[in-house]
C-alpha positions, -999 to 999 in steps of 0.1 A, spaced: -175 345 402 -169 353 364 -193 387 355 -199 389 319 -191 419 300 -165 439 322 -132 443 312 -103 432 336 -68 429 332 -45 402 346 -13 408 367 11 382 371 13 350 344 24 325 370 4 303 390 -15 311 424 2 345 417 -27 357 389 -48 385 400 -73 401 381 -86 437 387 -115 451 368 -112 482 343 -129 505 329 -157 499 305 -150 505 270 -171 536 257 -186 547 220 -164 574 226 -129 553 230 -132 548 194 -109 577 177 -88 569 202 -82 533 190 -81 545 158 -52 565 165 -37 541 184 -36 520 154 -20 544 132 5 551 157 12 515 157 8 515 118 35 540 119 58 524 144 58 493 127 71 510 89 98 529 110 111 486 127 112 480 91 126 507 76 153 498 101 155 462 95 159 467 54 190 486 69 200 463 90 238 447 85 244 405 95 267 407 123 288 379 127 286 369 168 317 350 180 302 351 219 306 317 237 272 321 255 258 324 220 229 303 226 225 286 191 246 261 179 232 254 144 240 289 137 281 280 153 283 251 131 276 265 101 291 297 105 268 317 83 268 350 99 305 352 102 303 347 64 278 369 53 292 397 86 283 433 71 260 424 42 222 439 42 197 410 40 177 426 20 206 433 -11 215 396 -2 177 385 -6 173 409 -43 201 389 -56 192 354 -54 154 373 -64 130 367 -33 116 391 -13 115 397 25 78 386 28 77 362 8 91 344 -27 79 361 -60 84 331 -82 65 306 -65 59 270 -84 29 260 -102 21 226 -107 3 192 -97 13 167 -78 21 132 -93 40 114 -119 76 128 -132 94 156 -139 92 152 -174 53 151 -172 57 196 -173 63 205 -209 88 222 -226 76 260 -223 68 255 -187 98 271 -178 90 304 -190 50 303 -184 52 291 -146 84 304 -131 74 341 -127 110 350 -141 105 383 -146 89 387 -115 120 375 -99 141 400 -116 159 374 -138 153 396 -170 186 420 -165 188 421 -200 222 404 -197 209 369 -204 201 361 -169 169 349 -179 177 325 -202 205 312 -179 176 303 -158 154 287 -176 184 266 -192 191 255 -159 156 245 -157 156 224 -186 191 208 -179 180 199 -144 149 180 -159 175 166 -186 193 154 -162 168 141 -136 151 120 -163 178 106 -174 186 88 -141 169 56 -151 181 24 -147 170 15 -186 186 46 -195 220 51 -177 222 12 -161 216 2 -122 252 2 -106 258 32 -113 227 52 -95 239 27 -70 276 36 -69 267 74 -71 239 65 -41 266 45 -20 282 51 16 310 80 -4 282 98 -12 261 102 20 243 71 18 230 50 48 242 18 26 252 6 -10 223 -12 -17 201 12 -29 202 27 -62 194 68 -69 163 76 -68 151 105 -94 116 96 -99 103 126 -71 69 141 -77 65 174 -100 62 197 -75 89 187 -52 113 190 -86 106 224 -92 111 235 -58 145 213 -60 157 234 -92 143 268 -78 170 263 -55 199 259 -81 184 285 -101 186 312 -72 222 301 -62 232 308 -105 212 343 -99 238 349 -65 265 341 -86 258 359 -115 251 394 -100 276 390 -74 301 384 -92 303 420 -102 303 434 -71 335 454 -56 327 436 -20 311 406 -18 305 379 3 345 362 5 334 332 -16 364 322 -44 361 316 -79 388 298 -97 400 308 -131 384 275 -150 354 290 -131 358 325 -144 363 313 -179 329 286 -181 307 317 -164 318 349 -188 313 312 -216 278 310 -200 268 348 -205 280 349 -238 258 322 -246 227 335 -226 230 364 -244 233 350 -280 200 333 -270 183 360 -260 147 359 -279 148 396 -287 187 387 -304 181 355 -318 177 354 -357 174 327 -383 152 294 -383 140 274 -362 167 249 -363 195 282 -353 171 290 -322 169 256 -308 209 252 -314 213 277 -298 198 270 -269 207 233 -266 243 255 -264 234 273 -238 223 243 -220 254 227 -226 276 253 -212 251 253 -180 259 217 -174 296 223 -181 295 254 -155 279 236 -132 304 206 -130 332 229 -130 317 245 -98 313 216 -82 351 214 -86 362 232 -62 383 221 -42 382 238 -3 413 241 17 409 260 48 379 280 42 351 262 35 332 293 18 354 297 -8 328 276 -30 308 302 -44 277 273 -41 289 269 -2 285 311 -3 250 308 -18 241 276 4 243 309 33 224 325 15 197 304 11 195 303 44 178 337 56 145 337 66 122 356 44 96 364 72 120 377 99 153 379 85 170 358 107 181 324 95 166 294 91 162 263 116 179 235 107 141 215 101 134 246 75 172 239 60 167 203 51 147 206 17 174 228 10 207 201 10 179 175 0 178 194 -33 216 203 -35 224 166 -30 195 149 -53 205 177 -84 244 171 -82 238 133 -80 221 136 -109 243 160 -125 270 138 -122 248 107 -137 240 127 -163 278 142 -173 290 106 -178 259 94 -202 264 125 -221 300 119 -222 297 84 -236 270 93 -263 296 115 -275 321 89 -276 297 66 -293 285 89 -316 328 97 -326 338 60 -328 303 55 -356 313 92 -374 353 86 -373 358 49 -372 331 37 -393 316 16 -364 281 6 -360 259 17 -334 262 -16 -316 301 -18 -321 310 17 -305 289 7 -281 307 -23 -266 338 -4 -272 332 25 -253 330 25 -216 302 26 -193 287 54 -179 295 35 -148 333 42 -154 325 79 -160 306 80 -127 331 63 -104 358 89 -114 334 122 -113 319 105 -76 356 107 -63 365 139 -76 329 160 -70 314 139 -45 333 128 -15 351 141 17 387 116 13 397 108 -21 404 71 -13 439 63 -5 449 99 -11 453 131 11 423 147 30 399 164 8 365 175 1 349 195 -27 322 225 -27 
């Protein structure tokens, strides 16, 4: 029979084996000695965390290691002997949690945010993006690229074959019959460019480290990021001087040399190491849990390459539009053409996105030596 208001305590979790024994009743006069129980607890819990902000990634290489999403991807070999914590700082989250969390609705387009969203809803500074090197505006020109470029993926805009050839079986696609689709809902576009954002802030402080994670930037990608902060910094609000017209110039520069910085990273191209790709590096990264400082599950790690592969899609769409605007613009400035002439005489942004697919976006280059790019 069950008696109501004693205390018992179970031995044995397992079946037929469960005893319970009744205890002592609990007294007015335990109560000071809960409460210092708690602070001990209180106590032991800041010295497991003290200990865990010190804690290193180790890198296991055991056979009986029983996760295998952590053996195929090989993070904690990359990241071996880096503090989660210092790794967590500089892409600018925290350990319990994300300082620059999103705002928004859900519904309609990207382009339904305005223009100043950027700076009113990220929580940049929060996120430790003002450095006063021009990380900040870095950021939020990655923002407004990424919108840029998302919006642009239209089939009015940039024509149907090719959001279908840059959507096709090369790419990652279950078939070639489906064009790109760039039309997701506000919120889940921030989220997607919060994720670029915090792989430029990896890139940006690491960089200057003496060690670092063993990612590998190339020269061409050396020259477009110092190009980058010496734009981000000429744009910085507290430097910027002149009219209105010099301010947005200069940031449509900066924007510019984002886009270009971003293509040239995704040109990398990986030979036997795979994390040579300085977005590969901060794909591991991304990958720490904030809560325990472990690593993600692979269910957690989907949005993750969902956004990686829906931005550089559209990155790509959105490099060979610009490219043939510029062409057009040349052939009517140069050549005396109208608008309609330079535009049957310049190629389609199809063209542009067959060659960038090939050479950003695919494992084999087709009829050519293995290959794949980062």
């Amino acid at each position: 029979m069950w008696d109501e208001g004693k205390h018992c305590q179970r031995i044995f979790g397992f079946g037929k084996w469960q005893i319970y024994f009744q205890g002592g009743n609990r007294s007015v006069e335990s109560a000071p000695c809960e409460e210092q129980a708690e602070k001990i607890l209180a106590v032991g819990k800041a010295v497991v965390e003290a200990a865990r902000a010190k804690r290193k990634i180790e890198a296991s290489t055991s056979r009986y290691d029983a996760n295998p999403w952590l053996h195929f991807t090989q993070w904690p070999q990359h990241l071996a002997g880096f503090r989660t914590e210092r790794l967590l700082a500089a892409i600018g989250v925290e350990r319990m949690g994300e300082n620059g969390s999103q705002g928004g609705t859900e519904g309609g387009s990207p382009k339904d945010s305005s223009e100043d969203s950027d700076k009113s809803s990220d929580n940049s500074s929060a996120n430790g993006d003002d450095d006063g090197d021009g990380l900040l505006e870095a950021c939020v020109a990655t923002r407004r690229l990424i919108r840029a470029a998302v919006t642009t993926c239209r089939p009015d805009i940039v024509g149907r074959v090719g959001l279908e050839f840059v959507n096709g079986r090369e790419t990652g696609a279950v078939n070639n019959e489906n064009p790109f689709y760039a039309e997701q809902q506000v919120e889940t576009a921030k989220k997607y460019t919060e994720h670029w954002v915090k792989i430029l802030r990896y890139i940006w402080r690491t960089a200057e480290w003496k060690e670092r994670p063993k990612y590998r930037l190339t020269d061409a990608q050396k020259k477009r990021l110092v190009r980058v902060k010496i734009a981000a910094a000429n744009s910085r609000t507290d430097s910027m001087q002149g009219s209105k017209e010099a301010r947005a110039e200069a940031k449509a520069g900066l924007q510019e040399e984002c886009l270009m910085f971003w293509i040239i990273m995704l040109n990398h191209e990986l030979r036997d190491r795979e994390y040579d790709s300085a977005i590969m590096s901060g794909l591991a990264v991304l990958a720490l849990d904030t809560q325990s400082g472990g690593w993600m599950p692979a269910t957690n790690y989907t949005p993750i390459l969902a956004a990686m592969v829906t931005v550089r899609r559209a990155l790509v769409v959105y490099r060979s539009w610009q490219r043939r605007q510029k062409k057009i613009r040349r052939r009517v400035v140069e050549e005396g053409m109208t608008e309609e002439e330079a535009d049957n005489a310049v190629e389609g942004t199809v063209e542009g996105v067959q060659v960038m697919v090939k050479r950003y976006m695919t494992l084999v280059q087709f009829d050519e030596y293995f290959t794949q790019s980062g």
